[in-house]
C-alpha positions as CSV (number, residue, x, y, z in Angstrom):
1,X,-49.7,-43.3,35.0
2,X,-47.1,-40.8,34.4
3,X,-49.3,-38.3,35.9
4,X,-49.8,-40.0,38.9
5,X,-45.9,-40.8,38.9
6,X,-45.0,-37.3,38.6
7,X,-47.3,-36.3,41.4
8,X,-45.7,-39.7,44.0
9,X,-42.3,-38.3,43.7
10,X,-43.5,-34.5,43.5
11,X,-45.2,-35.7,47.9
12,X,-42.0,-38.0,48.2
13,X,-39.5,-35.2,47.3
14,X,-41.1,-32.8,49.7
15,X,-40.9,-35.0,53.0
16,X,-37.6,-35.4,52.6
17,X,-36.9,-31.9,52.5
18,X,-38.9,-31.1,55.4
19,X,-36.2,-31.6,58.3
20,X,-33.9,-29.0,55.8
21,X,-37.1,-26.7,55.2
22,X,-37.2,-26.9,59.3
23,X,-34.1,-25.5,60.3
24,X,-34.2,-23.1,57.2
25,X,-37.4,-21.5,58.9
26,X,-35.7,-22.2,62.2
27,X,-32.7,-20.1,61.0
28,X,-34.9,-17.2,59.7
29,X,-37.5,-16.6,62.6
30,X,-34.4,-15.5,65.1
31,X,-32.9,-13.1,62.6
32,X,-33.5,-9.4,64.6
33,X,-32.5,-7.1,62.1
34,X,-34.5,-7.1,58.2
35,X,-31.4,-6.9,55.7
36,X,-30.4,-10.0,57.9
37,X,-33.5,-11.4,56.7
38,X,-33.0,-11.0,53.0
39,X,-29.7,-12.4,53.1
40,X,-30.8,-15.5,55.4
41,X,-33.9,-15.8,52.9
42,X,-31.4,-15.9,49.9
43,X,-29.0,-18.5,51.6
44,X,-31.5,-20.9,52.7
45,X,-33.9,-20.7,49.7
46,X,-30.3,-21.2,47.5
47,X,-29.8,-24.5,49.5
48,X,-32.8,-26.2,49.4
49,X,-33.7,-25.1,46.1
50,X,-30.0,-26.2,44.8
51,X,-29.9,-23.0,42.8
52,X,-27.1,-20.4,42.0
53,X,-29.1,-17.2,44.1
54,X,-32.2,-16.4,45.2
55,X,-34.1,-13.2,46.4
56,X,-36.8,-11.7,48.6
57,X,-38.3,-9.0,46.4
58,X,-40.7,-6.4,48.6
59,X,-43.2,-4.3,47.0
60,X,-43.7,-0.8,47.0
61,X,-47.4,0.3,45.4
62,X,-47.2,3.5,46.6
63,X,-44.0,4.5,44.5
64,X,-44.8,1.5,42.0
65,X,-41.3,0.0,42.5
66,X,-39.7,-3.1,44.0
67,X,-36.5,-3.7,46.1
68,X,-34.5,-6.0,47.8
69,X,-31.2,-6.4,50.0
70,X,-28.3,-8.1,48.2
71,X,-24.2,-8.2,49.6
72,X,-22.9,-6.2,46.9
73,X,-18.6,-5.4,46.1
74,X,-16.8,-5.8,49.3
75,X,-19.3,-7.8,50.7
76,X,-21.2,-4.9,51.5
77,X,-25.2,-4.8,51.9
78,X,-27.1,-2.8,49.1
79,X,-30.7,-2.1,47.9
80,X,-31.8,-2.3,44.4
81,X,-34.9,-1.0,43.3
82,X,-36.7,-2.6,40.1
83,X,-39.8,-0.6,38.8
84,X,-43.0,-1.9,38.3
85,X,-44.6,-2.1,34.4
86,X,-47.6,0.0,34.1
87,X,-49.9,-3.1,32.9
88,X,-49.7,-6.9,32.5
89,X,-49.8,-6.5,28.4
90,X,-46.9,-8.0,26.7
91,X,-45.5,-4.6,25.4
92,X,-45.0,-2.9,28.5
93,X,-43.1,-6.3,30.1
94,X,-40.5,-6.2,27.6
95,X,-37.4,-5.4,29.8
96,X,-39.2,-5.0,33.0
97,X,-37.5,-8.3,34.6
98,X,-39.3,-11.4,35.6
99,X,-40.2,-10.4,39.1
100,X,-42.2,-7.5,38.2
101,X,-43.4,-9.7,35.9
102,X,-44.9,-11.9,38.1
103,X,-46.2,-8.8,40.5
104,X,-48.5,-7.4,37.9
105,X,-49.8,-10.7,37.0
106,X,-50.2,-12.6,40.3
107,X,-49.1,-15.7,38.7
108,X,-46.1,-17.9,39.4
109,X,-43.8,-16.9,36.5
110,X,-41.1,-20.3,35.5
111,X,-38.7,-19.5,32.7
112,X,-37.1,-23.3,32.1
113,X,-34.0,-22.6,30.0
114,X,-32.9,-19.4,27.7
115,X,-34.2,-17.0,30.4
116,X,-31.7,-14.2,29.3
117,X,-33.7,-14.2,25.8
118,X,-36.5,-14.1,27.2
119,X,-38.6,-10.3,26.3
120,X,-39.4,-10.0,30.0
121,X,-35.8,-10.1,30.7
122,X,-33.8,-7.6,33.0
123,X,-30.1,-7.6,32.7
124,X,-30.0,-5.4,36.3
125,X,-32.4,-7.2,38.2
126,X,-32.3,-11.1,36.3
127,X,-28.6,-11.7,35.6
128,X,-25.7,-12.5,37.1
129,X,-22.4,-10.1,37.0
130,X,-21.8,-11.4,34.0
131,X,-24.7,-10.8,32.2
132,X,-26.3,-14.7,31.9
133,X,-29.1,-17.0,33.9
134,X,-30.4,-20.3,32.5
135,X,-33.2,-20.1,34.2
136,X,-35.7,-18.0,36.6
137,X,-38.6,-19.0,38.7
138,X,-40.5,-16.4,40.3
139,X,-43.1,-17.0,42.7
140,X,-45.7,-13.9,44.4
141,X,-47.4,-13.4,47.6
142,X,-50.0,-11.9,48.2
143,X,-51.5,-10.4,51.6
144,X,-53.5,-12.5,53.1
145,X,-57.3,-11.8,52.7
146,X,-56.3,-9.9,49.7
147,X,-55.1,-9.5,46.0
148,X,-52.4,-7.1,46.4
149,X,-49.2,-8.6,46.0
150,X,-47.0,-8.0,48.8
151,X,-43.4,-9.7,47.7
152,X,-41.9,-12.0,45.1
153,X,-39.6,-14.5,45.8
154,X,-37.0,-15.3,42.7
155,X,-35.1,-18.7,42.2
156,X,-32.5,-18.5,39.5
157,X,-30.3,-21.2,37.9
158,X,-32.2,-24.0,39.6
159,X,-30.9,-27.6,38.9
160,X,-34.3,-28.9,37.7
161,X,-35.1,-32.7,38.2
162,X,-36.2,-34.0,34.9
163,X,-39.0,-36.0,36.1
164,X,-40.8,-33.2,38.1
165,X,-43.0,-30.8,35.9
166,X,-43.6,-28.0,36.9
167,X,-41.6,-27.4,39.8
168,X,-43.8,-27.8,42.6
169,X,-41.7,-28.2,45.4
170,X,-39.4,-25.3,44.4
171,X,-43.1,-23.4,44.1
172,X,-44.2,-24.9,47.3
173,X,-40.7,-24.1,49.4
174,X,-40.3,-20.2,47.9
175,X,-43.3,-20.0,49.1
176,X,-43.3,-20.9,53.0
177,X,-40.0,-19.4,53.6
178,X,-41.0,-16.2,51.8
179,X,-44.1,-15.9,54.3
180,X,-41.9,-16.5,57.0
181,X,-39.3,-14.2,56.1
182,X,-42.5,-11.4,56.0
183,X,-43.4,-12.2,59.2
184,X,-40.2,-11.5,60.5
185,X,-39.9,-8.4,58.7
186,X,-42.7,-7.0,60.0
187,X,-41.5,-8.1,63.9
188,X,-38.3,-6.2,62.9
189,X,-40.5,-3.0,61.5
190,X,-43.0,-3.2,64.1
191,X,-40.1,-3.4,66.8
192,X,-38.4,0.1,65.4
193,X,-41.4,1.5,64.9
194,X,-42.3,1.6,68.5
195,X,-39.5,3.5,69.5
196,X,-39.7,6.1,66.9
197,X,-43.1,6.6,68.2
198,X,-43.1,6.7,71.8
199,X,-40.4,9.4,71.3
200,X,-43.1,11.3,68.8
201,X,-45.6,10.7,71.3
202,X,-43.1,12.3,74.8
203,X,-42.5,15.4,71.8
204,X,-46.8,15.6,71.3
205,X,-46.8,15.7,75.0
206,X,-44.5,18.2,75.2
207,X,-45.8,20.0,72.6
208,X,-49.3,20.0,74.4
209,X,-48.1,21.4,77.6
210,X,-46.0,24.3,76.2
211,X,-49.2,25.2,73.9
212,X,-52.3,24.8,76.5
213,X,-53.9,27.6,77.0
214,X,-53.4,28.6,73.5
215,X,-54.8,32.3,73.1
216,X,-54.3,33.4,69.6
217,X,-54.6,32.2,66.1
218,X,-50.4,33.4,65.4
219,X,-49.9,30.6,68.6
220,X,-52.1,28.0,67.4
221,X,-50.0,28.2,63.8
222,X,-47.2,28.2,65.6
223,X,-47.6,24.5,67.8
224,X,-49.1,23.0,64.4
225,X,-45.8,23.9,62.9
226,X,-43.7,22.9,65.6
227,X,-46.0,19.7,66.2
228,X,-45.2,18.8,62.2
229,X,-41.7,18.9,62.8
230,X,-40.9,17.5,66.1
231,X,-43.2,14.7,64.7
232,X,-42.6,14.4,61.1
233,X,-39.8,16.6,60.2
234,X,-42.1,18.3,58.1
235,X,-39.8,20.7,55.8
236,X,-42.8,23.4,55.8
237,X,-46.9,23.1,56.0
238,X,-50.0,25.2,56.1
239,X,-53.6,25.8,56.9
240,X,-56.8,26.5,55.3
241,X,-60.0,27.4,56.6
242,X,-62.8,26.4,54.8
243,X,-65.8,28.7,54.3
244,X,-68.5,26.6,54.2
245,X,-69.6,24.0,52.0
246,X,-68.0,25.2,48.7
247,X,-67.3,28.5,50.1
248,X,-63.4,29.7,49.4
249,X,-60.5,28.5,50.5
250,X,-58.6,31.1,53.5
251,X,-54.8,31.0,53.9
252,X,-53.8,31.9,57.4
253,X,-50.2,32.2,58.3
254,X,-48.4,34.0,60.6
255,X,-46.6,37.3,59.5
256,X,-43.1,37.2,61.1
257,X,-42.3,40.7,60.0
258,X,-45.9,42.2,61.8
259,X,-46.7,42.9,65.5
260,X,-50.2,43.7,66.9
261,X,-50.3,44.4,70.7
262,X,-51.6,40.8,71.1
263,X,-48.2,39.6,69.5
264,X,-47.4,38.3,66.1
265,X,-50.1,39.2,63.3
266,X,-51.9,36.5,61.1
267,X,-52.2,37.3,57.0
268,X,-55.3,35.9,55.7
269,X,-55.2,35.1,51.8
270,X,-58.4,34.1,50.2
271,X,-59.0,31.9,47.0
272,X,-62.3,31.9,45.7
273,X,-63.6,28.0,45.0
274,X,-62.2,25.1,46.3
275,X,-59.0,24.3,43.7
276,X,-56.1,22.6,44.1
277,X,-55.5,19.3,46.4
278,X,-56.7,21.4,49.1
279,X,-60.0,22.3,47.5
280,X,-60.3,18.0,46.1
281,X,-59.0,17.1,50.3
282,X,-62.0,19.7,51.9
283,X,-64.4,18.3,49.0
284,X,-63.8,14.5,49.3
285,X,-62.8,14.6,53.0
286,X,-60.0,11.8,52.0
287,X,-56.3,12.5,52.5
288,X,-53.5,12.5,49.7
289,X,-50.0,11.6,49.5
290,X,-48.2,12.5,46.5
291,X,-44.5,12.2,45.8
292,X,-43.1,15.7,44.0
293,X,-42.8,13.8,40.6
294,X,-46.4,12.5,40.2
295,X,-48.0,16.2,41.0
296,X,-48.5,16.8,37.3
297,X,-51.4,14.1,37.6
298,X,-53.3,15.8,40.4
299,X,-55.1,18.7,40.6
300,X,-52.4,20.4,42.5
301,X,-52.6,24.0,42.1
302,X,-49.2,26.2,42.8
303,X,-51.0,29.2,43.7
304,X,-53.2,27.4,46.6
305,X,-50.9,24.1,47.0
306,X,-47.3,24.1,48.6
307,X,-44.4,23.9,47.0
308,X,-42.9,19.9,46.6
309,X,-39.4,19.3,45.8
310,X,-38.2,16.0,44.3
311,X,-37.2,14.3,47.5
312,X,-40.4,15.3,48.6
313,X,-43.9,13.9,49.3
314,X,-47.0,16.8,49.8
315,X,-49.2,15.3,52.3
316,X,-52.8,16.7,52.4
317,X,-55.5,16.2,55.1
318,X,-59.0,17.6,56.0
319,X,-60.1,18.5,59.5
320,X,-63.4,17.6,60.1
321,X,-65.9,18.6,62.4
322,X,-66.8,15.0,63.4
323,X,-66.4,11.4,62.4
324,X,-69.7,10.8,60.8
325,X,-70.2,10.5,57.4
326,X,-72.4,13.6,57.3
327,X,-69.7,15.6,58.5
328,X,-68.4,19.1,57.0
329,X,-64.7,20.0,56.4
330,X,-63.5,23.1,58.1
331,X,-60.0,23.2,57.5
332,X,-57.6,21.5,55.2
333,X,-53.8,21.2,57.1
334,X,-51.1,20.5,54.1
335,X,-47.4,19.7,54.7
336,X,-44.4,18.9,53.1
337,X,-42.3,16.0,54.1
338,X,-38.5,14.0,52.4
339,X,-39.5,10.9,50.9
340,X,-39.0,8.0,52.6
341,X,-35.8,6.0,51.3
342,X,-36.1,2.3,51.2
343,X,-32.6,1.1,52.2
344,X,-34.0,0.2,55.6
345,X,-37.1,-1.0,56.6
346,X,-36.9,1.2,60.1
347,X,-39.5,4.2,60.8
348,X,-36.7,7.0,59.6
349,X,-38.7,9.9,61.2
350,X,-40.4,11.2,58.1
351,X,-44.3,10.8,57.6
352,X,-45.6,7.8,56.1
353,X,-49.3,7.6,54.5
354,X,-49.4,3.8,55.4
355,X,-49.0,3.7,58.9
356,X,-51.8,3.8,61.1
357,X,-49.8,5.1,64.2
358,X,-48.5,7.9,61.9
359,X,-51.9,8.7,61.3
360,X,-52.7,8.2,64.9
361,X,-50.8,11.3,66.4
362,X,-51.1,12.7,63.5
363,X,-55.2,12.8,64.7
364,X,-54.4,14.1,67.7
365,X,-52.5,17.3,66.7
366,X,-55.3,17.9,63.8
367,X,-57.9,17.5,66.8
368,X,-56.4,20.3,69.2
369,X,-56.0,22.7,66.1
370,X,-59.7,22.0,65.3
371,X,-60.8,22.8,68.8
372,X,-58.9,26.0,68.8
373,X,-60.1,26.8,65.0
374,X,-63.0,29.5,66.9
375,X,-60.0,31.7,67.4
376,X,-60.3,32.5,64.5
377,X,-63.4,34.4,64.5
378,X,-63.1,35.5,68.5
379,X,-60.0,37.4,67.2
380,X,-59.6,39.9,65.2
381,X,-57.0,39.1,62.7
């Protein structure tokens, strides 16, 4: 009976919420810009929740981090970033804060009362300026169709009804106005992101119609640097043939300080065996991201691989012949781009490894170099 009592008022409690959870997602959906978002999520969530603060964490696999959008002194917005423990084993939660907490483990994660002595607990991303929380509810979602978790929502300080254990209203209302506050997000991402890339698209355009007919190897170098930049800001990249299947690598770049009657001369560089994350890109035929900190656990090679900084992210990607399986690599185009910073949601120009439409014109300058890549051996270089 006091099952089925708990479980009456748990479906009573929640229809009378549902004109406040209405105009909380009513409030939400016509927010335009995302750090809007956070803040409306964090306000509304606070309300219905009856809790001291709340917040819309977003996650980052890529960099193995999370962040949100919080008004910080003088009312002014800020992002902090929370890092993601390395497994779901107790030792490597200790301190890592109950949102990541809940990341790594996929599961709803309710700290009742003496939450600031809890192992798990993060004094930077749990607490309150002064240090203390009495309790934390954190709640994940995943993308739909799969198991990668996309956000958490957190719930501190919630005034807890006695007879309703576990919380699942507070569970069931994180929840909906988390999925609506991603939806949103991504209108507002999707939104900037057009912009950015009908510009890239009127600069590929451009690019195309300075470079056609292209005549020479020491041209074609030339509009795949210019293409990196005016698309990517690309702070330097290269290109390697490929020899044949497991033939050596070849370097060609232009030689600024050289002239040949036909113009600028190209330097070839050869590297016997395919090494490096350019040797492992023209063997797999899969692209690689790799932020400047993390190259010690690739194969990255310094005397075939760029040079990557620590705002940096080394992108490398093969050049196929074709799109069938069956097909060979014939050249391997590596560049060097500035990390993307996550204080804004908003394409900010740079190259980004999860983007389809990055990758998109990204194609299409990869696909003119590869038709011109017979210059090559027409010319002598």
């Amino acid at each position: 009976l006091a099952g089925l009592g708990c479980e009456y008022y748990s479906l009573w409690k929640s229809s009378r919420l549902i004109p406040q959870i209405l105009r909380a997602v009513e409030g939400i959906v016509f927010f335009k810009h995302h750090a809007n978002v956070f803040e409306g999520f964090a306000a509304e969530s606070a309300a219905l929740l009856s809790c001291s603060h709340s917040k819309l964490w977003l996650v980052d696999h890529f960099r193995q981090s999370m962040w949100t959008c919080e008004r910080g002194a003088g009312d002014v917005s800020q992002t902090k970033t929370l890092a993601l423990p390395g497994s779901n084993t107790p030792s490597d939660l200790v301190g890592a804060g109950f949102a990541a907490s809940a990341c790594v483990s996929r599961q709803v994660v309710n700290i009742r009362k003496g939450a600031s002595c809890d192992p798990r607990f993060s004094r930077d991303a749990d607490a309150f300026s002064d240090g203390s929380v009495a309790n934390s509810l954190c709640v994940p979602i995943c993308q739909r169709g799969k198991e990668q978790v996309r956000a958490v929502l957190q719930a501190m300080d919630c005034k807890h009804d006695p007879h309703l254990f576990p919380p699942q209203v507070h569970v069931r209302i994180l929840r909906l106005l988390g999925r609506v506050s991603m939806e949103v997000i991504d209108v507002c991402e999707a939104t900037t992101a057009k912009a950015a890339n009908d510009k890239r698209k009127d600069a590929l355009l451009q690019l195309f119609s300075e470079q056609v007919p292209c005549s020479s190897p020491a041209q074609l170098l030339q509009a795949l640097e210019q293409g990196l930049q005016a698309l990517f800001h690309a702070r330097m990249s290269s290109l390697h043939l490929v020899a044949g299947a497991g033939g050596p690598l070849v370097l060609v770049l232009v030689d600024h300080g050289s002239l040949s009657h036909h113009g600028l001369r190209v330097t070839r560089i050869q590297r016997e065996g395919l090494r490096g994350l350019v040797g492992h890109a023209a063997k797999r035929l899969n692209h690689a991201s790799w932020p400047a900190l993390q190259l010690r656990e690739t194969p990255h090679d310094p005397s075939i691989d760029l040079p990557a900084h620590d705002d940096t992210i080394l992108h490398t990607v093969p050049i196929c012949e074709g799109i069938s399986s069956s097909s060979s690599c014939v050249a391997v185009c590596q560049f060097v781009c500035t990390e993307r910073e996550r204080t804004a949601i908003a394409d900010d120009g740079t190259f980004h490894q999860e983007n389809h439409l990055h990758f998109g014109l990204l194609n299409m300058l990869l696909t003119f170099v590869r038709k011109h890549l017979p210059l090559f051996e027409t010319e002598r270089v």
